[in-house]
C-alpha positions in Angstrom: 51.9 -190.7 -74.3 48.5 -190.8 -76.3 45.5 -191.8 -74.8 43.9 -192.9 -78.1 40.8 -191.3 -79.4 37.8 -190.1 -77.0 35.2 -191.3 -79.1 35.0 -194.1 -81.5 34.9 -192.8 -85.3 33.3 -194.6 -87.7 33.4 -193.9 -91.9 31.6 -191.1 -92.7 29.3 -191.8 -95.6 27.6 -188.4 -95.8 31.5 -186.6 -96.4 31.1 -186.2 -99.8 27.7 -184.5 -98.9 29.3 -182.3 -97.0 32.1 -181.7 -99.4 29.7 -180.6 -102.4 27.9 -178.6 -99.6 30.7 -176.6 -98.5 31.7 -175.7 -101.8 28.8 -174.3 -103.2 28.7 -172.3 -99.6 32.5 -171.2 -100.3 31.2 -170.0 -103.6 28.0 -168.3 -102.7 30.2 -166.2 -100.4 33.0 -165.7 -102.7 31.0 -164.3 -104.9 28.9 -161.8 -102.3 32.4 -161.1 -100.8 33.7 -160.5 -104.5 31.3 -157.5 -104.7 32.0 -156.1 -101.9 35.9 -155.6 -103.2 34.4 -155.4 -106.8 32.1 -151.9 -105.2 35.1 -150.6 -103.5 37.6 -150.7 -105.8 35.2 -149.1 -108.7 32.7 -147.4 -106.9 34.3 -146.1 -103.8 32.1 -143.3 -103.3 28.8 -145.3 -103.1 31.0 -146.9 -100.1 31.0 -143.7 -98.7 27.7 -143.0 -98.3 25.7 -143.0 -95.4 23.3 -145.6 -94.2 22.0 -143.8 -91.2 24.5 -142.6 -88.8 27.3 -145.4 -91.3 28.7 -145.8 -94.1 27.6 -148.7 -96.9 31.3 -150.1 -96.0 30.3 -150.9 -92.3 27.0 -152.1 -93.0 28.3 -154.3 -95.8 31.6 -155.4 -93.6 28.9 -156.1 -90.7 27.0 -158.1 -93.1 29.3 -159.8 -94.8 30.0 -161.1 -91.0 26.3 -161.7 -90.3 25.9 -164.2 -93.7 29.5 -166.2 -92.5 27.5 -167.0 -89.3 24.2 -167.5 -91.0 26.1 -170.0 -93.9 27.8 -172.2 -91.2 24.3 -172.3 -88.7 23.0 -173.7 -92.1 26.0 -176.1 -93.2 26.2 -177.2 -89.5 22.1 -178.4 -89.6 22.2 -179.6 -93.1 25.4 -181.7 -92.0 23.9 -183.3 -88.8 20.9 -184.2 -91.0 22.9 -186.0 -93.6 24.7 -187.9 -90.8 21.5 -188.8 -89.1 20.2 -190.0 -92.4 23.0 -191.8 -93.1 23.0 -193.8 -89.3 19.5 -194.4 -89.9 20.4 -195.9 -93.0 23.5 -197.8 -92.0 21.7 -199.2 -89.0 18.4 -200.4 -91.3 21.2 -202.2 -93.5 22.7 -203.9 -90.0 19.3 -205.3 -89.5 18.8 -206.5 -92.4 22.3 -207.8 -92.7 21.7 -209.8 -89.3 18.3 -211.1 -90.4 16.0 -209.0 -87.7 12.4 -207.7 -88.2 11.9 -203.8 -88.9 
């Protein structure tokens, strides 16, 4: 009992774009999130100290949770961008396609 989609998709010429894009995102934060293991496992009492009334773990745990956020605000802008590009783009090509004046 589908209903069929609720909006109409069209091909999405900015996914490969987004693809590289999230990538280098998932490795930028592989890599902070890698030292953050990497400092715990070798340095476990620099994780211990204090930072105030915490500890470098909670500050760094808190942060690693304040850069996810930050990484996908940024993806999520840089995405829409692309995609309005792109429109813009496809929609110039339509005119021109049809014979119109820009």
């Amino acid at each position: 009992m589908s209903h069929g989609p609720a909006t109409e998709w069209k091909k999405d010429n900015s996914a490969s774009f987004k693809s590289r894009l999230g990538i280098i995102m998932f490795i930028v934060y592989a890599i902070i999130y890698a030292s953050f293991i990497f400092i715990n496992v070798f340095n476990p009492s620099l994780v211990a100290a204090d930072i105030g009334t915490l500890n470098v773990a909670i500050v760094y745990g808190f942060g690693l949770i304040i850069i996810a956020i930050i990484l996908a605000l940024i993806y999520n802008h840089l995405c829409t961008r692309a995609e309005e590009k792109m429109n813009i783009e496809d929609s110039l090509e339509e005119e021109e396609a049809k014979g119109g004046d820009i």
